[in-house]
N, C-alpha and C positions, 0 to 999 in steps of 0.2 A: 536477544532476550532469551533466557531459559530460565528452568525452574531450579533451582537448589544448587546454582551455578555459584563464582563468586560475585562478588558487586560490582557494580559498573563505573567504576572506579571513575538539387539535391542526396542532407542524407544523400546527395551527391559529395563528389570528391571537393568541390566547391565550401562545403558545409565544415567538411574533414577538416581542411585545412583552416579555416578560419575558429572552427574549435580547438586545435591545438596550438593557437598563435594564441588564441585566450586562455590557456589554460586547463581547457578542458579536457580531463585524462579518463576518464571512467563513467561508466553505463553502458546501458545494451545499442542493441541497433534500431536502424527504423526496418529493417527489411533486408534479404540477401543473407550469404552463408557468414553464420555469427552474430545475426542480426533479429531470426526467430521471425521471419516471414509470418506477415500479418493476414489471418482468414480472414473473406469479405468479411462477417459480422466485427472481425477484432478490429479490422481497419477504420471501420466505417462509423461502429457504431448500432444497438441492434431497439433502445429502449422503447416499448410499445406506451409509456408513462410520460414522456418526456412532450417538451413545448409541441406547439400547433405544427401543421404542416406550414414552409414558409409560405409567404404571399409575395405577389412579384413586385420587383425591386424598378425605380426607373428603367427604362429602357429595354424590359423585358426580363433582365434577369435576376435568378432567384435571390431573396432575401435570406442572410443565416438565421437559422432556425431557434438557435440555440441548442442546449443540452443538458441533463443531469448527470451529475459523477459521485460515485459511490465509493466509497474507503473504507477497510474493514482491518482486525486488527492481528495478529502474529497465529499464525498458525506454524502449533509447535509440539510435533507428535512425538510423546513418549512412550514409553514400552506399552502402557496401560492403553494408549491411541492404536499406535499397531495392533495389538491384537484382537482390539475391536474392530479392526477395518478387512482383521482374516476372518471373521465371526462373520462379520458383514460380507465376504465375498463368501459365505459357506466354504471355506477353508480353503479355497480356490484361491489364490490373489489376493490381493487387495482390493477392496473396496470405499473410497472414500466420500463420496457422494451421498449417502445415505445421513452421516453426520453432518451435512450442510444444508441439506434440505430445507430444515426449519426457514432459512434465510432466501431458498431458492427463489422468490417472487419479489424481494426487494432487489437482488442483483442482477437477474434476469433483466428487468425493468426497464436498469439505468441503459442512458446510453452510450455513458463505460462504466467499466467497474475494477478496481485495484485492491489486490489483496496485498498482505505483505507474509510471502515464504519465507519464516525464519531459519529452517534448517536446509541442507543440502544431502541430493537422493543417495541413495546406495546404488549398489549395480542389481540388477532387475534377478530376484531371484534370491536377493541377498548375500549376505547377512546384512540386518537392520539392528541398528542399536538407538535406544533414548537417553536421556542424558548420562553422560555430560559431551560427549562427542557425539553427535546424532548423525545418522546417515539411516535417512528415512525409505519407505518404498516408493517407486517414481511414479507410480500408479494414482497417486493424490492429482498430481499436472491433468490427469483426464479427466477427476472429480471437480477442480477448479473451472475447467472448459466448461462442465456440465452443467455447473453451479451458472454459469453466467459471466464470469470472471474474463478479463480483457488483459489485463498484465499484472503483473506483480513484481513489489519489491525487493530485491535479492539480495541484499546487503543488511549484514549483520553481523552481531559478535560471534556468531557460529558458519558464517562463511565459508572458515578455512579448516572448519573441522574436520576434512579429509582432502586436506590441498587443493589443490590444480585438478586431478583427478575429478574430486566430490565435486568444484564449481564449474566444471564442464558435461558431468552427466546432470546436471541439475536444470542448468538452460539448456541443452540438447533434449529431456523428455518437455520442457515447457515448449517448446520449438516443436518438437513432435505433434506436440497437445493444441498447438495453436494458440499459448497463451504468452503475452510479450513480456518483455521482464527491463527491469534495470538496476542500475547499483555494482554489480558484477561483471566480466567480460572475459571470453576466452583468447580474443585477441588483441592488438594494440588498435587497429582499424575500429573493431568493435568499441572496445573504448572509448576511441575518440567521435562518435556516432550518439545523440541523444535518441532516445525512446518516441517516436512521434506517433499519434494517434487522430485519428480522424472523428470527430462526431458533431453533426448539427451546423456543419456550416465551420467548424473553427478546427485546425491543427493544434493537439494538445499533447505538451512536450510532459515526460516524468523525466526526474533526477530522482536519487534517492543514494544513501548516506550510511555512513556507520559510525560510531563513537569509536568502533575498538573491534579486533576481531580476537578477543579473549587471550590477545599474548602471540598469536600464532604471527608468527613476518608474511610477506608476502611471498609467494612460489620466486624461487630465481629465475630472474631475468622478464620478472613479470611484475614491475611497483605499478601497475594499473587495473589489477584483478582486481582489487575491491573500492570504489570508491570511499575515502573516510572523510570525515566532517571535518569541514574548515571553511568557517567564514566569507574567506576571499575566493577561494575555490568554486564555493554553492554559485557565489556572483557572478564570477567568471562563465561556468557552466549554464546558468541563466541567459548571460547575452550570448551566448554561442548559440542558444537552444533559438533565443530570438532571428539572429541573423539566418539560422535554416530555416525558418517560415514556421516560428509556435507564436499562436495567438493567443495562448494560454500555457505556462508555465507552473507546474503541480512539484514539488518537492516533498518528498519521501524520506523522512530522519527518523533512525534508531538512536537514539536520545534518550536521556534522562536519569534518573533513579529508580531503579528495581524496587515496588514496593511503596512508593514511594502517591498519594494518590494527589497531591501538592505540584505542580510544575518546579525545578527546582532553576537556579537561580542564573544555572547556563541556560536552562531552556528558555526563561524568559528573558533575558538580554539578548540571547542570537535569533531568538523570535524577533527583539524592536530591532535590532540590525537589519536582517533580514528584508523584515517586511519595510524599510523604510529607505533600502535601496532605488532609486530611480533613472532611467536611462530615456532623454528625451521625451519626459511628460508621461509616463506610463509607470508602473511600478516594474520591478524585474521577476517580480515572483509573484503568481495570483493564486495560492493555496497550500499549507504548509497541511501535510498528515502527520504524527507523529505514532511511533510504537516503541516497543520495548521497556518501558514499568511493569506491566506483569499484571497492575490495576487501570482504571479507566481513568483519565483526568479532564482536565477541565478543556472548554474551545471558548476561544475568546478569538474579539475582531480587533486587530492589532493595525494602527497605522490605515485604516482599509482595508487591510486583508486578515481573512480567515482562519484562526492558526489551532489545529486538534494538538492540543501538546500529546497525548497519549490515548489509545480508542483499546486499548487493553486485550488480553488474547483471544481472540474465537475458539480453536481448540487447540487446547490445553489436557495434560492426565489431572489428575488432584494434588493443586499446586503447595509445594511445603514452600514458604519463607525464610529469611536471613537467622530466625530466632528460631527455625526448625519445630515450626507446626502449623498444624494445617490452615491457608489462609484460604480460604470462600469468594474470596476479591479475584484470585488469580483466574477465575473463570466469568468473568464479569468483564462484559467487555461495552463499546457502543461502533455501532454503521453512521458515519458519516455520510448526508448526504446534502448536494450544491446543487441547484440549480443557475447555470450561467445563459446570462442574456449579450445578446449581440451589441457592440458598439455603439454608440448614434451617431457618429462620424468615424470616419475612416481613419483610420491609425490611432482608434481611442480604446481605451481598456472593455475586455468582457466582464460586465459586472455581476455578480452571486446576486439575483433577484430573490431569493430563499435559500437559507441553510436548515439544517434538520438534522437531528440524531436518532438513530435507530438503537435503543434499548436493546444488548442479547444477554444471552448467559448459555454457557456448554455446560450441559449436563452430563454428568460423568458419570454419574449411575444407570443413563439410559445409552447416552454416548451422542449424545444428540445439541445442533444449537437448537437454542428455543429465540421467538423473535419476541420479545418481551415489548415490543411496542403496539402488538395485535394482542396482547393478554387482556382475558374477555373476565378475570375478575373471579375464576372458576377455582386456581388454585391460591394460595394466600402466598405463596412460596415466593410464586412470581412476580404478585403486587410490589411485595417487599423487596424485593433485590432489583427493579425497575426502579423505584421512587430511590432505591441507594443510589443507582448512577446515576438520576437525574440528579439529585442532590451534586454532586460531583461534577457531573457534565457542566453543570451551570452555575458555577461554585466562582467561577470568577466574573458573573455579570451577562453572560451571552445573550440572557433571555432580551436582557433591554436591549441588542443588536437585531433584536428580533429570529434566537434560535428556537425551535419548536419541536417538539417530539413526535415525530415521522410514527409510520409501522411499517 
């Protein structure tokens, strides 16, 4: 997703190999070189918000806990982002942390949390450009750790805006940072390895997707650097995530219409596919995020399962549209947040006990997100651009699934 772009027209070798017999060609690792080695808190899970501590299970042992998982939307730094984040390092570096604060105690919380990295870094020192080819400071991957963030999405139509190159220093500072990633891979290994994460008792696998990566081919000799969207793919990808031990499988899609604050009409048909896949009694996908509109769109519960068709961009400079002016939407975004409960039999689905959306908006005159689900009624600014995403958020019925507005 970018702004004033065109339109969008085990984890053992065991694991490996039964992913690449399915199909499965693209995403990150779970651990090891290319893989972005998981810190305790990222492995594990860190949220101080999240279910009870478990109680003991027959025979002594622990019952899963369960856990909350947080989704937040495109973070997409243009000139006007850079050089608030030098302002913000007092001219030192970069500084990216400061703009995310606003949010720090909802992400912090969960016990994960996924962002989705739309562009890919430069080299440390730069030079950095914003659109149309971005290659950001890598300095943000330390801001996202700080923030709370547990892995993020790497796949997107700006990917490949500086080859092989840009999507190796990109998970190489997330790896640094200790933040996990998927969608993208600098190896074929890598590739062939799902995203697995640990929190509350359950192994929680990410995939994550691209519609397009703006025209650009894939690096030679490398058709596995960026996972793209396709149907049979996602599925395939899902049971492979399954067979290496995910008890919860999360998919990550850049999707949709630019602009656009409607679901369009791929999104909802590969939504009812999607979610209506099944592999012995369980679904194969238990949470769809979506990004890249640019606006916020609707969550609706699909089949059983939960689908963000779009949670719109966190930050963002001051976004121009397709008709080239200025739209207010483009910095309007929502935090999805899940809480998931343990089974009641063994080999039975982790079921969303509560879904929740977190109201934001990037302020781009301050440079700041604001969490507009804690707005105490003081600015009128705030009221109004909250009850717009609600409106939105909930635009196709969530509420009667029982979706509710978090802070």
């Amino acid at each position: 997703m970018t702004s004033r772009t065109r339109p969008a027209g085990v984890v053992a070798l065991a694991a490996v190999l039964l992913a690449a017999a399915t199909g499965c060609t693209g995403g990150s690792g779970a651990g090891g070189p290319g893989g972005g080695a998981p810190s305790p808190e990222a492995a594990t899970g860190r949220g101080s918000s999240g279910p009870a501590v478990p109680s003991a299970a027959p025979g002594g042992a622990s019952a899963p806990a369960g856990f909350t998982l947080v989704a937040s939307g495109d973070i997409l730094p243009h000139d006007s982002i850079i050089r608030r984040a030098s302002q913000d390092a007092g001219g030192d570096g970069y500084d990216f942390a400061p703009m995310l604060s606003g949010v720090g105690s909802v992400v912090s919380r969960a016990d994960l949390a996924i962002c989705h990295m739309e562009t890919v870094y430069g080299r440390k020192g730069g030079p950095y450009t914003g659109y149309p080819a971005f290659k950001s400071p890598p300095e943000i991957a330390a801001a996202l750790k700080a923030t709370g963030y547990d892995s993020c999405s790497t796949a997107s139509n700006h990917t490949l805006d500086d080859g092989a190159a840009g999507l190796a220093r990109t998970l190489d500072a997330l790896d640094e940072a200790g933040v996990r990633h998927a969608g993208s891979a600098r190896t074929a290994e890598e590739a062939a390895r799902p995203t697995l994460l640990e929190a509350g008792g359950a192994t929680v696998a990410q995939l994550a997707y691209t519609y397009d990566t703006n025209g650009y081919p894939m690096p030679e000799g490398q058709p596995w650097a960026v996972r793209l969207l396709d149907e049979r793919k996602v599925l395939a990808d899902a049971r492979a995530a399954r067979a290496a031990g995910a008890d919860v499988v999360v998919v990550s899609l850049h999707w949709g219409s630019e602009w656009q604050t409607r679901p369009d009409e791929r999104q909802l048909s590969l939504g009812r596919a999607l979610t209506a896949s099944v592999t012995g009694g369980r679904p194969d996908i238990d949470l769809i995020i979506g990004t890249h509109a640019h606006v916020p769109q609707a969550y609706e519960k699909v089949n059983g399962t939960w689908i963000v068709y779009g949670m719109g961009d966190q930050i963002a400079g001051d976004m121009i549209n397709h008709e080239g002016a200025f739209d207010p939407r483009g910095n309007q975004g929502s935090i999805g947040r899940f809480t998931f409960g343990p089974p009641g039999k063994p080999g039975g689905r982790w079921e969303v006990t509560k879904a929740e959306f977190v109201p934001q908006w990037f302020d781009t005159a301050r440079g700041r997100v604001v969490n507009l689900g804690a707005a105490d009624g003081s600015d009128p600014r705030h009221i109004e651009i909250r009850d717009t995403i609600r409106q939105v958020v909930l635009g196709r019925g969530a509420d009667r699934d029982g979706l509710v507005m978090g802070r």
